[in-house]
FIKEMAR-109684 format. One record per residue: y negated, x negated, z negated of N, C-alpha, C in turn. Coordinates in pm, whole numbers, plus 50000, padded with zeros to 5 digits. Layout:
residues N
Y X Z Y X Z Y X Z;
...
***
This chain:
residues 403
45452 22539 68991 45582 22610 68996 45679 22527 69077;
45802 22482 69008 45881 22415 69103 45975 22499 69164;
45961 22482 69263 46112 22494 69397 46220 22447 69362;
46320 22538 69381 46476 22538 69317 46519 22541 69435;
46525 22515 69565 46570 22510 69716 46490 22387 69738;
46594 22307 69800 46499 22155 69889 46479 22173 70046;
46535 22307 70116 46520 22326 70236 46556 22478 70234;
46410 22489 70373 46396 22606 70455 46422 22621 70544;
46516 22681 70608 46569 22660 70701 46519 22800 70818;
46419 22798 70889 46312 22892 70953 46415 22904 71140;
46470 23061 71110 46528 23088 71254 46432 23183 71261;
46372 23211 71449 46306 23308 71501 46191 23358 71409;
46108 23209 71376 45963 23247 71343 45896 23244 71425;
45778 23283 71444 45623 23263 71538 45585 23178 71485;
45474 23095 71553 45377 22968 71493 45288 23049 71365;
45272 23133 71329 45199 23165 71251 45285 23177 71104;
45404 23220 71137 45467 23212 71025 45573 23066 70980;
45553 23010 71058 45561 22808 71003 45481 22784 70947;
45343 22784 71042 45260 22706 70920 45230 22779 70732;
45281 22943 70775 45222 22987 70626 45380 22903 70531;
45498 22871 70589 45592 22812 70572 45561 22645 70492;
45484 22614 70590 45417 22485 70578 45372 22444 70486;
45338 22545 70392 45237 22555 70273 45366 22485 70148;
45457 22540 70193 45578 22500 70070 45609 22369 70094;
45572 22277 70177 45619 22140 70213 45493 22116 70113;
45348 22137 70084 45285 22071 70037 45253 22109 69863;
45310 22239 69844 45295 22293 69742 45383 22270 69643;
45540 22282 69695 45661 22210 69617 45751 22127 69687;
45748 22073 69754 45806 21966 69784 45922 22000 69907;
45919 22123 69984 46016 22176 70016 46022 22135 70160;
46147 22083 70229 46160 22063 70388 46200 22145 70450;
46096 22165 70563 46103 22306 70658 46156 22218 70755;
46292 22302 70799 46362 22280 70909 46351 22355 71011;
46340 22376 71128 46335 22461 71233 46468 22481 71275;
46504 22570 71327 46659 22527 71407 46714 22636 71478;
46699 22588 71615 46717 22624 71759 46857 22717 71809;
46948 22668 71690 47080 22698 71749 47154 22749 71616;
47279 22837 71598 47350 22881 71504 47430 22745 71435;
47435 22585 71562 47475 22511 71520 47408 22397 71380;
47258 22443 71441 47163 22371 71377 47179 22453 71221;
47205 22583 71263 47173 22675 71091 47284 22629 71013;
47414 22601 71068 47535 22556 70994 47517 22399 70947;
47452 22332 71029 47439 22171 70988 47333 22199 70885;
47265 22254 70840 47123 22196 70745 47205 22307 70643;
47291 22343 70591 47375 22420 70498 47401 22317 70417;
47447 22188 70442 47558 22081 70345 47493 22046 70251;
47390 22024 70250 47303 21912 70155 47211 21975 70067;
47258 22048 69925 47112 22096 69883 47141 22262 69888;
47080 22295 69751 47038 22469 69802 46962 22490 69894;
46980 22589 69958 46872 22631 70103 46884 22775 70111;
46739 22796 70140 46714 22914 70237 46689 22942 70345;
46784 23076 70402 46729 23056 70541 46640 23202 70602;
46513 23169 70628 46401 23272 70684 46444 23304 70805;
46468 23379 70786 46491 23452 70939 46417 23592 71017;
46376 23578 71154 46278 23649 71198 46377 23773 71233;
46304 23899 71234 46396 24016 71320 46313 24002 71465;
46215 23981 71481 46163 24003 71624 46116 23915 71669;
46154 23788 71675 46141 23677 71773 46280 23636 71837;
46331 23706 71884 46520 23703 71921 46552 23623 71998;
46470 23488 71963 46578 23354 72044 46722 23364 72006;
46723 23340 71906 46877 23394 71861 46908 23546 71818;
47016 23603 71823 47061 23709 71733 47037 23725 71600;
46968 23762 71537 46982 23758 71379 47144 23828 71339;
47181 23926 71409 47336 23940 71372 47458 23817 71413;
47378 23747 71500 47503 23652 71489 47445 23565 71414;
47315 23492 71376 47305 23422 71263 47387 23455 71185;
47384 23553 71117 47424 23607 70995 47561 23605 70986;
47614 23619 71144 47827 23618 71164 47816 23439 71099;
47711 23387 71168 47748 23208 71167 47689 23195 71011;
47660 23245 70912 47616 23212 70780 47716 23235 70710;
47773 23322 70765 47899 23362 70672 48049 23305 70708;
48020 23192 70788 48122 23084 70800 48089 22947 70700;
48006 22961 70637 47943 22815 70540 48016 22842 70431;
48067 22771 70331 48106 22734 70222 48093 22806 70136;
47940 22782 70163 47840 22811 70064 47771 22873 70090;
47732 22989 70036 47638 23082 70119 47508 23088 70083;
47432 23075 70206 47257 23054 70121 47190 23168 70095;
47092 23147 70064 47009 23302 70056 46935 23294 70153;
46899 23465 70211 46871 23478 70330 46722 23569 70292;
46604 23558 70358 46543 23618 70364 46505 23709 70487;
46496 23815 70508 46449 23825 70617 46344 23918 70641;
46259 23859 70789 46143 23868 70821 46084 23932 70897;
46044 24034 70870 45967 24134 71030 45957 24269 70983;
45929 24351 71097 45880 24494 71061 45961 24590 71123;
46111 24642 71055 46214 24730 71080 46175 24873 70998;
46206 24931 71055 46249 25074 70922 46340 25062 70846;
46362 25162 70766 46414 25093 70619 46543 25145 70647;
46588 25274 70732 46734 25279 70790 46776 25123 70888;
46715 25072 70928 46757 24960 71040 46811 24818 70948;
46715 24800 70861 46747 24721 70721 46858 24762 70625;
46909 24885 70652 46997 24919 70570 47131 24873 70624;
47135 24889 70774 47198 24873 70816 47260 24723 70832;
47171 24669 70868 47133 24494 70872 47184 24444 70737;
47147 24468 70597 47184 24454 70494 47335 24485 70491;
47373 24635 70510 47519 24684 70472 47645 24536 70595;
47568 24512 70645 47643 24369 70753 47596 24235 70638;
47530 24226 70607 47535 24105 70525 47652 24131 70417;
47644 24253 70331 47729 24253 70255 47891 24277 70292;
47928 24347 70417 48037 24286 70466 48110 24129 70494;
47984 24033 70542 47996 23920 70524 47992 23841 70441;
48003 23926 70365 47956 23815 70187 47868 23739 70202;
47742 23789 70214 47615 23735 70225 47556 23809 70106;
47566 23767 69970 47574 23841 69885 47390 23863 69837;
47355 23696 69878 47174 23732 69844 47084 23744 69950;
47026 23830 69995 46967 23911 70063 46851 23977 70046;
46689 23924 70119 46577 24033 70108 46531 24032 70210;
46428 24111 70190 46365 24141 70292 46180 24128 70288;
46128 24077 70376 46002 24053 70356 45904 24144 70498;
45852 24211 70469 45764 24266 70623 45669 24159 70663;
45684 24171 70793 45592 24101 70875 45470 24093 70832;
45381 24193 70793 45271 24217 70743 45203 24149 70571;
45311 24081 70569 45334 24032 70373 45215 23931 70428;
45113 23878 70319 45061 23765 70323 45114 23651 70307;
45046 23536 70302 45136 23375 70304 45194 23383 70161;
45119 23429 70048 45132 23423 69950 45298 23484 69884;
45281 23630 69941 45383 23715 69933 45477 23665 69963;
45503 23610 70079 45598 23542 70188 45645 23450 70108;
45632 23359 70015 45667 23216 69983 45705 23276 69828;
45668 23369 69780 45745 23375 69674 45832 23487 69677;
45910 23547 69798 45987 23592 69787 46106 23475 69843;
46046 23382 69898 46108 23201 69940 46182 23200 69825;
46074 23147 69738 46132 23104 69564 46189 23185 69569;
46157 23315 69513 46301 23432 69462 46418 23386 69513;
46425 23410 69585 46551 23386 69715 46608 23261 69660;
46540 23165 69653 46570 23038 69572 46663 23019 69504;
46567 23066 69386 46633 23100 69286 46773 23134 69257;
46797 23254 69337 46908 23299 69336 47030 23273 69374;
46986 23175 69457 47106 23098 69506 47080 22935 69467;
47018 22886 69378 47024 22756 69297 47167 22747 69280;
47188 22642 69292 47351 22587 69333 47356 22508 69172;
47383 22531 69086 47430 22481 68928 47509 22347 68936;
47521 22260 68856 47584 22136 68885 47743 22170 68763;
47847 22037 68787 47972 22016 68698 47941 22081 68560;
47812 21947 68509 47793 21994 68422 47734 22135 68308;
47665 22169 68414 47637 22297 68377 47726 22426 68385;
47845 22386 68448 47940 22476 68404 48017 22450 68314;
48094 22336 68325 48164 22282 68184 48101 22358 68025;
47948 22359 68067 47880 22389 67934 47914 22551 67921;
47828 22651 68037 47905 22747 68041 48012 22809 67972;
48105 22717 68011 48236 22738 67987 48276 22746 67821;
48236 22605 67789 48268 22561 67626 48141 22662 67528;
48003 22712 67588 47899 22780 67541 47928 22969 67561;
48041 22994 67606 48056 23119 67636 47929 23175 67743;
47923 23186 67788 47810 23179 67906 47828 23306 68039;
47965 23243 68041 48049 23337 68095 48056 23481 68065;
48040 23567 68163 48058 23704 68101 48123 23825 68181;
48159 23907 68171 48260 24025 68252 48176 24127 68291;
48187 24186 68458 48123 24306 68454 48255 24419 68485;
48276 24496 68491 48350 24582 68514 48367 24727 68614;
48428 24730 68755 48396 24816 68847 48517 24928 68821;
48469 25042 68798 48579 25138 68840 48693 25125 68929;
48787 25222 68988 48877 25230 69062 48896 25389 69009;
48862 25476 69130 48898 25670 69090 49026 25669 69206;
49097 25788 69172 49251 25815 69212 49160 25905 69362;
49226 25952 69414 49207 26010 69541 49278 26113 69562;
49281 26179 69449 49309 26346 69400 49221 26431 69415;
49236 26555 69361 49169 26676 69319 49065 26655 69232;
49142 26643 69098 49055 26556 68978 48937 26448 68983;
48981 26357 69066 48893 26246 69147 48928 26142 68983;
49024 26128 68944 49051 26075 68816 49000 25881 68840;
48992 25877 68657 48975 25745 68679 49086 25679 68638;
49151 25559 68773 49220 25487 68729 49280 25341 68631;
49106 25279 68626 49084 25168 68552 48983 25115 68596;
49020 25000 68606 48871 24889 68582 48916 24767 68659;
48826 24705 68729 48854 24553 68757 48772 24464 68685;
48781 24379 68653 48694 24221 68575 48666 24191 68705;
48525 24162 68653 48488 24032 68789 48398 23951 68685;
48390 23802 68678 48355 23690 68602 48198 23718 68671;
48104 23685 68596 47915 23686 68589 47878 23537 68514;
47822 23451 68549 47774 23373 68522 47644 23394 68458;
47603 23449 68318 47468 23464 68263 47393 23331 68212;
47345 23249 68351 47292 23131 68327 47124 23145 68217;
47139 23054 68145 47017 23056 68062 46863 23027 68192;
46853 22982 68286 46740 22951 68360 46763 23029 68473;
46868 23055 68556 46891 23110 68687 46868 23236 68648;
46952 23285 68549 46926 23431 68558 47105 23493 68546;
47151 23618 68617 47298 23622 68610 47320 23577 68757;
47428 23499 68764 47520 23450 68887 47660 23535 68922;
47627 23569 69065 47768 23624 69108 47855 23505 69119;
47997 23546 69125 48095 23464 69147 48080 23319 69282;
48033 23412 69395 47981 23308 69477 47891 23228 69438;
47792 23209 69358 47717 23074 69310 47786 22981 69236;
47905 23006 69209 47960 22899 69081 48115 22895 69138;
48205 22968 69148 48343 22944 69183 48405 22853 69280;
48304 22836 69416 48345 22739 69493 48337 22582 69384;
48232 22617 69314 48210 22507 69216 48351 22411 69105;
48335 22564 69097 48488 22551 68976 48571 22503 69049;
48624 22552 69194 48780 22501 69248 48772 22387 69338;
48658 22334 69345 48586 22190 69353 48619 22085 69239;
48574 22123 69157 48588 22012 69014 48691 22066 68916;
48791 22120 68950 48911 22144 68866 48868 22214 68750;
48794 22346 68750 48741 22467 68661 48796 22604 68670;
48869 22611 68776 48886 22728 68858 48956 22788 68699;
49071 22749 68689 49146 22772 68581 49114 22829 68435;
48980 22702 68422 48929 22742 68307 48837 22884 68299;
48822 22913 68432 48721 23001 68405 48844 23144 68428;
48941 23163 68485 49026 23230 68500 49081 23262 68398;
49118 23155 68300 49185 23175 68157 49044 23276 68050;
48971 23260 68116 48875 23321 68036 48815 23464 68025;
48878 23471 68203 48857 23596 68268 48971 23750 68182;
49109 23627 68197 49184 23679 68153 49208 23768 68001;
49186 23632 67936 49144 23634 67759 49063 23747 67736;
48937 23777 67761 48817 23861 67752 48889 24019 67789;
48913 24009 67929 48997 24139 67983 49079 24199 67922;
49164 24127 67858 49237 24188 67737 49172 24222 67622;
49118 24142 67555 49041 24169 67442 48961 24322 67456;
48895 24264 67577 48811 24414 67584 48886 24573 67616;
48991 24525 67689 49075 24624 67678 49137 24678 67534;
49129 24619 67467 49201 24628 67337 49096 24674 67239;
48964 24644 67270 48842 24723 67169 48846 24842 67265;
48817 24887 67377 48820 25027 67440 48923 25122 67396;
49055 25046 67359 49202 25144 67309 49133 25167 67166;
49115 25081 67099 49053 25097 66931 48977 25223 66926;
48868 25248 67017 48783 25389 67050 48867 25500 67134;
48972 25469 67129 49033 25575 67175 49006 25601 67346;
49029 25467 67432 48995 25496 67541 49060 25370 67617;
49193 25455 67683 49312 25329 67680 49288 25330 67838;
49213 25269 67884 49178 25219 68064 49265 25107 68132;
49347 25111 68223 49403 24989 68239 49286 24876 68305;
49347 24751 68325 49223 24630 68352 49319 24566 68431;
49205 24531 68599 49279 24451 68672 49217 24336 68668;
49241 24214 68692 49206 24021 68692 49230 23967 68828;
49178 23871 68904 49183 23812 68972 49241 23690 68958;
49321 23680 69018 49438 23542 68951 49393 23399 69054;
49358 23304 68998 49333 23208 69042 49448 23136 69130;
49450 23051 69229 49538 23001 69261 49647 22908 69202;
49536 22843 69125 49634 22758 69033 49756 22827 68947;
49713 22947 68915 49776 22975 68846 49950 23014 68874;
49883 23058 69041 50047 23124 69096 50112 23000 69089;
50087 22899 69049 50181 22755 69113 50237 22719 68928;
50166 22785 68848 50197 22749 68695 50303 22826 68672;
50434 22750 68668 50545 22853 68629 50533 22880 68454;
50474 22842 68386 50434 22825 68248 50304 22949 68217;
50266 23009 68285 50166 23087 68317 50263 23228 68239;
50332 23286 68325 50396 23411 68241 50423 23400 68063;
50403 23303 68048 50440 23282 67896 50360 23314 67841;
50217 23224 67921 50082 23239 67786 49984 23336 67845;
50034 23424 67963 50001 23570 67959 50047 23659 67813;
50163 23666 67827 50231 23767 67733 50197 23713 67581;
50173 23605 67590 50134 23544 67424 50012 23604 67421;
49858 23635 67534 49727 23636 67504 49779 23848 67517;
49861 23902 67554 49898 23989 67546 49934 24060 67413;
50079 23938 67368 50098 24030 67220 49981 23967 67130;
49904 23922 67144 49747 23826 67074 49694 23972 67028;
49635 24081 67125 49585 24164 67088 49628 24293 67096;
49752 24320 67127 49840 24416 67100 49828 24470 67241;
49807 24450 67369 49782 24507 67478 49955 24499 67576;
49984 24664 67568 50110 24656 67692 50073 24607 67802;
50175 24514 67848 50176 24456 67989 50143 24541 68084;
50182 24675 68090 50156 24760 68169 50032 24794 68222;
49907 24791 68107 49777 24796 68144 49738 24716 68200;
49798 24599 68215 49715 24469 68321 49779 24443 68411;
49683 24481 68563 49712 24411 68696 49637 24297 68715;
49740 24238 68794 49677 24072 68811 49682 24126 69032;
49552 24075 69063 49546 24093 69193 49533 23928 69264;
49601 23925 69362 49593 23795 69403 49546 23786 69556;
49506 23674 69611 49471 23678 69734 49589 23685 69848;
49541 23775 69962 49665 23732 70081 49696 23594 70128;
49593 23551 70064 49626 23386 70154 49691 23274 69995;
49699 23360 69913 49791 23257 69832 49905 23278 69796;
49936 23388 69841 50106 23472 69815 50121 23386 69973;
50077 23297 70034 50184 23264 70172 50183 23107 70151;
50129 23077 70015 50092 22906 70009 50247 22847 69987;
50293 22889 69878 50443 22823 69865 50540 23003 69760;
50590 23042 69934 50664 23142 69889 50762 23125 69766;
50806 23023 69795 50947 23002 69663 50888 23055 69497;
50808 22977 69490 50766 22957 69370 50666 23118 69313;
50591 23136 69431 50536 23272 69401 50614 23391 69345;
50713 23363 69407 50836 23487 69404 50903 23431 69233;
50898 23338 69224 50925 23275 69051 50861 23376 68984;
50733 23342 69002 50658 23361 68889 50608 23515 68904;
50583 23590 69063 50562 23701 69038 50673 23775 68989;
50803 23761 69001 50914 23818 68996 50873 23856 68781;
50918 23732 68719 50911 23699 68601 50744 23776 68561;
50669 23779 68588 50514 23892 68581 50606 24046 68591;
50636 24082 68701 50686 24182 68736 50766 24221 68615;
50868 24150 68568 50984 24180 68471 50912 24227 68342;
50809 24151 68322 50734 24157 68174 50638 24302 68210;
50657 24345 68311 50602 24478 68322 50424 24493 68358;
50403 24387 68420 50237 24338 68468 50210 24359 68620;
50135 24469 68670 50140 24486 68771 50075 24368 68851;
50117 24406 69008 50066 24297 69097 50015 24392 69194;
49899 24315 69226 49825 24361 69367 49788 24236 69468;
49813 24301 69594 49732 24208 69701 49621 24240 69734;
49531 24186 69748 49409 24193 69736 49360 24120 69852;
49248 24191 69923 49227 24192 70061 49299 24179 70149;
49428 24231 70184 49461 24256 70239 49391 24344 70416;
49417 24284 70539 49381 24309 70664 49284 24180 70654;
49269 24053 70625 49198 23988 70692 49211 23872 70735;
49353 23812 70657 49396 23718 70670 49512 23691 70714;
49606 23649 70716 49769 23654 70818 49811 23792 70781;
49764 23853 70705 49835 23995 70748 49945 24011 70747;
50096 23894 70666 50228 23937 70685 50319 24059 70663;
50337 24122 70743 50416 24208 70657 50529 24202 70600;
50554 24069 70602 50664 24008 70537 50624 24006 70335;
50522 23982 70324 50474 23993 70211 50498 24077 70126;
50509 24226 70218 50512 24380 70114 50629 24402 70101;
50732 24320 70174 50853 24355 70140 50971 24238 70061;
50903 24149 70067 50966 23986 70007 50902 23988 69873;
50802 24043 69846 50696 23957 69720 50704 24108 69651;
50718 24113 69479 50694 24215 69403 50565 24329 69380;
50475 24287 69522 50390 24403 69498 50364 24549 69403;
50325 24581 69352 50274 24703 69330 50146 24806 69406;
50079 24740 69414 49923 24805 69498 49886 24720 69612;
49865 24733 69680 49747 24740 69818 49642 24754 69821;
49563 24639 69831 49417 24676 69819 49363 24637 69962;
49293 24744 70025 49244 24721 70182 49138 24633 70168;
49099 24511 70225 48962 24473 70270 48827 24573 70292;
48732 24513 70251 48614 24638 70269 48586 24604 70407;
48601 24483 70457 48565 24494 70646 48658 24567 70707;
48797 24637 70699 48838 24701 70768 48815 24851 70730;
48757 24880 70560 48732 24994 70541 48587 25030 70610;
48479 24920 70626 48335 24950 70668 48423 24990 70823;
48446 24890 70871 48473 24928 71036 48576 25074 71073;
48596 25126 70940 48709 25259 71011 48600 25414 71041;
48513 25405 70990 48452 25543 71041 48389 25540 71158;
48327 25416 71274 48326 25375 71366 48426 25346 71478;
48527 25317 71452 48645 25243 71546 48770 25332 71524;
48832 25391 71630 48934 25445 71616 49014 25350 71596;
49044 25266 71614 49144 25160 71648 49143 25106 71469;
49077 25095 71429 49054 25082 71286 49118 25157 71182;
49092 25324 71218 49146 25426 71155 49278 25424 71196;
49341 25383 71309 49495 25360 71331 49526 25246 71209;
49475 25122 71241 49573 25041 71153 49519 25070 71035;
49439 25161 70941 49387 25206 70853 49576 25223 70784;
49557 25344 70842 49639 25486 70868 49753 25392 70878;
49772 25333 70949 49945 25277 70940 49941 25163 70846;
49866 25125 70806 49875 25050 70664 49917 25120 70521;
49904 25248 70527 49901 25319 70415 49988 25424 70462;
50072 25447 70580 50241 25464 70561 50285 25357 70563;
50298 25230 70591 50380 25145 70554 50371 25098 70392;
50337 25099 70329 50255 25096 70150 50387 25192 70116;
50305 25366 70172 50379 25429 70042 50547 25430 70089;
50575 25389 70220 50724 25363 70237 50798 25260 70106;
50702 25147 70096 50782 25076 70039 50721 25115 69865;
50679 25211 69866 50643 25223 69708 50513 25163 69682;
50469 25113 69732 50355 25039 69718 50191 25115 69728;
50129 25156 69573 50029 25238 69603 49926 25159 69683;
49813 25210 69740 49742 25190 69822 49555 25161 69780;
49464 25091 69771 49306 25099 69707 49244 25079 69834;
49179 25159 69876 49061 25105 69962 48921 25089 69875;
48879 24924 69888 48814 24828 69820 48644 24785 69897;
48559 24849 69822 48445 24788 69908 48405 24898 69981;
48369 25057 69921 48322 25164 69944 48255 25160 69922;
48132 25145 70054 47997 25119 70031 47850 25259 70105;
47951 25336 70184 47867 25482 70220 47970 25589 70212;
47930 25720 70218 48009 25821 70243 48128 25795 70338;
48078 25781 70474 48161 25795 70572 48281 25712 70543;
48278 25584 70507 48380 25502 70440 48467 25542 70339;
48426 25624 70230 48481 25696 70151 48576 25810 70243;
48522 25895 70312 48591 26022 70367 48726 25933 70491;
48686 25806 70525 48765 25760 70625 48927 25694 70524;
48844 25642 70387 48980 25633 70320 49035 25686 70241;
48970 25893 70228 49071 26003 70231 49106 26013 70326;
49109 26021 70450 49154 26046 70561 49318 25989 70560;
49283 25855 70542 49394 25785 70614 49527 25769 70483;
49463 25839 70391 49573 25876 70306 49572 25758 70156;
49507 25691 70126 49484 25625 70041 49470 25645 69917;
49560 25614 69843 49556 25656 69671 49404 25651 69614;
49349 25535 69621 49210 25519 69507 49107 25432 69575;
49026 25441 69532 48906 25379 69594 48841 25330 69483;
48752 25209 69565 48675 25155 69493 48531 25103 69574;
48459 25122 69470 48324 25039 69529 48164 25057 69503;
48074 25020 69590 47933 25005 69504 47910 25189 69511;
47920 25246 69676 47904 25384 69669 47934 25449 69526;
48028 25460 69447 48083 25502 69338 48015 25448 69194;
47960 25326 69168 47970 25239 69088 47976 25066 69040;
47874 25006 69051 47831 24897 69074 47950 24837 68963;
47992 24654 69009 48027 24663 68841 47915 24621 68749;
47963 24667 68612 47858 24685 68487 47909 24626 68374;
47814 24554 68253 47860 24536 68155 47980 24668 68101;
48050 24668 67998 48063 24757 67879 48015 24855 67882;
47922 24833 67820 47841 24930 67784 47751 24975 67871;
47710 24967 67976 47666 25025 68073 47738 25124 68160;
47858 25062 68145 47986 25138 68239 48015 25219 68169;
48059 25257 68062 48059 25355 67983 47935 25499 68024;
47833 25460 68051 47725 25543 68050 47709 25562 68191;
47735 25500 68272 47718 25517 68429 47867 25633 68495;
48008 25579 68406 48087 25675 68502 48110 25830 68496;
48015 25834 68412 47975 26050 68422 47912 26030 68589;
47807 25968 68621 47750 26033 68708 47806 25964 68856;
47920 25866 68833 47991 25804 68956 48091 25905 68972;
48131 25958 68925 48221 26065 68878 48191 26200 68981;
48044 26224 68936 47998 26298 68995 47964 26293 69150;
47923 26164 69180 47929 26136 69307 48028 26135 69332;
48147 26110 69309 48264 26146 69405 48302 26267 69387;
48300 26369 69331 48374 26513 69285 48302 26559 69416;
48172 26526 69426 48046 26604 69568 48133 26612 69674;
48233 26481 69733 48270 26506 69822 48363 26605 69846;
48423 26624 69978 48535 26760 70034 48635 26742 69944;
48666 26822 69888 48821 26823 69864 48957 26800 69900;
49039 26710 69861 49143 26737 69943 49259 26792 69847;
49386 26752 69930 49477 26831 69879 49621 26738 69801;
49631 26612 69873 49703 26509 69778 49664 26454 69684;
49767 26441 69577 49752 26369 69484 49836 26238 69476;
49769 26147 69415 49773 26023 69448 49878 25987 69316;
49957 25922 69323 50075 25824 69247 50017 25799 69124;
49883 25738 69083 49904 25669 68970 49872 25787 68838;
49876 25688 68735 49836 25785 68573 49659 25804 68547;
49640 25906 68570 49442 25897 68516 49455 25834 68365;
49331 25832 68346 49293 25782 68247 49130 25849 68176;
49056 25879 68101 48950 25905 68015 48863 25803 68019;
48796 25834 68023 48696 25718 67963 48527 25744 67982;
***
């Protein structure tokens, strides 16, 4: 069996669990690194897929600050981790990885044999096998590429659904499916970003346009690449892949990052302005984590607000959180600007962004994203999970939708 990782990168093991480690240096070829320091875990990141084993109860280091310092790499490795927690303590531990976009994540008990232990290694591997140029190029030209689709419910009475977001899936023929993090740093590395964006786009419509055919007119939001805000030629061959399949501008939001609406204001304001005119909504997207201007919500054609899920995880904990929650979402609906809290991942998070007054929510709590046709069959009972909660009494700005 070959090893798809060329390094192990072993924080807060015991001698007993190196040498069962050890076994992978002779079995597939794999270099076990030790490493002493959060500096050491960031240096053996560059070169190579890697995993990194990490102990819960040998606490030379923090495993929570490992995990702060993993989620400063590029590239994010897969993490295994090692020891004997309860399965609330792991939940917890986990729900922090996925704040950090530490997206691959297991868990192995202390008690696992050598055997057990090393192929949840591989797994882990696996999953974060780092794909080369070429294998995306192919991707790309092989359709390979594929869409999953996450809800967005209104934050009404109704608990209505407001649409859908695209997020791009890499359904590699050997890896398996790839989240965006295994391949995108890739793409905006070797000048792909685009291609795979144009594709994101293309599909999103299309599929929007077979869902209207069945009588089930959902709007669809896209993630807009950077390149693209800089393509003043871009609004054109939107509205061309638009009237392509008969889809109103209106149904498609394009969400962009906070940190690329501040790259070159002039030109943003071009092209969102000219988006805006053609009647295509705009969202900022993660918003609270990055410069934070509030120059942005009032200079740039916004439509929606989408909160960061680290300031939505941190508001049912932190008052101070639920303030700038809360004054994020009167400053929004002052300027017209509806509001998403993004990355609803327990109850309490959910009830903290009814609280603070927030049009719609989104996230795994509710609804993983899903093919098509899965999503179709899953949002009866996401549906249902949100109706469970309290009731409130505002209704939120946008148009529901069926589906």
């Amino acid at each position: 069996m070959d090893a798809t990782v060329e390094r192990i990168v072993a924080v807060n093991l015991d001698p007993g669990l190196l040498d069962t480690l050890g076994a992978l240096r002779a079995q597939h070829g794999v270099e076990l690194v030790i490493a002493a320091s959060e500096a050491d875990v960031l240096a053996n990141l560059m070169d190579g897929p890697v995993v990194v084993a990490l102990g819960l109860q040998e606490p030379a280091l923090s495993p929570l600050s490992v995990l702060r310092a993993l989620s400063l790499a590029r590239t994010k490795p897969a993490v295994v981790l090692i020891g004997a927690v309860d399965a609330r303590l792991y939940q917890s531990i986990e729900r922090l990885g996925t704040r950090l976009r530490l997206d691959s994540m297991a868990y192995v008990p202390r008690s696992a044999d050598g055997a057990e232990l090393i192929a949840s290694l591989l797994r882990a591997a696996r999953a974060t096998a780092a794909p080369g140029e070429a294998d995306l190029r192919r991707a790309i030209e092989e359709q390979e590429l594929v869409l999953h689709y996450q809800p967005k419910f209104a934050c009404d009475d109704d608990r209505s659904l407001l649409g859908v977001e695209a997020l791009v899936r890499w359904n590699h023929p050997t890896l398996g499916l790839l989240r965006p993090g295994s391949f995108l740093p890739l793409a905006a590395a070797k000048g792909l970003l685009m291609d795979v964006t144009d594709f994101t786009i293309t599909e999103a419509i299309r599929q929007h346009a077979a869902w209207r055919e069945r009588g089930i007119d959902v709007p669809v939001a896209i993630n807009l690449a950077s390149g693209l805000i800089r393509d003043d030629g871009f609004p054109d061959r939107l509205l061309t892949s638009l009237r392509q399949f008969a889809v109103a501008p209106s149904r498609l939001t394009l969400e962009v990052k906070e940190t690329l609406s501040t790259a070159d204001r002039d030109l943003c304001m071009d092209v969102f302005t000219r988006l805006r005119l053609l009647g295509v909504g705009l969202a900022l997207d993660d918003y609270g984590t990055g410069l934070s201007s509030l120059t942005e919500l009032y200079t740039l054609p916004f439509t929606e607000l989408k909160i960061d899920r680290t300031l939505v995880a941190d508001a049912p904990a932190s008052s101070d959180a639920r303030t700038v929650l809360r004054a994020i979402v009167r400053l929004a609906h002052e300027l017209a600007i509806s509001v998403c809290a993004e990355g609803v991942e327990s109850r309490t998070e959910l009830n903290a962004a009814l609280a603070a007054g927030c049009d719609a929510v989104q996230g795994t709590l509710l609804c993983e994203p899903e093919r098509p046709a899965d999503l179709e069959r899953s949002l009866a009972r996401a549906r249902q999970r949100y109706v469970s909660t309290q009731p409130i009494s505002r209704t939120g700005p946008a148009c529901p939708v069926a589906l």
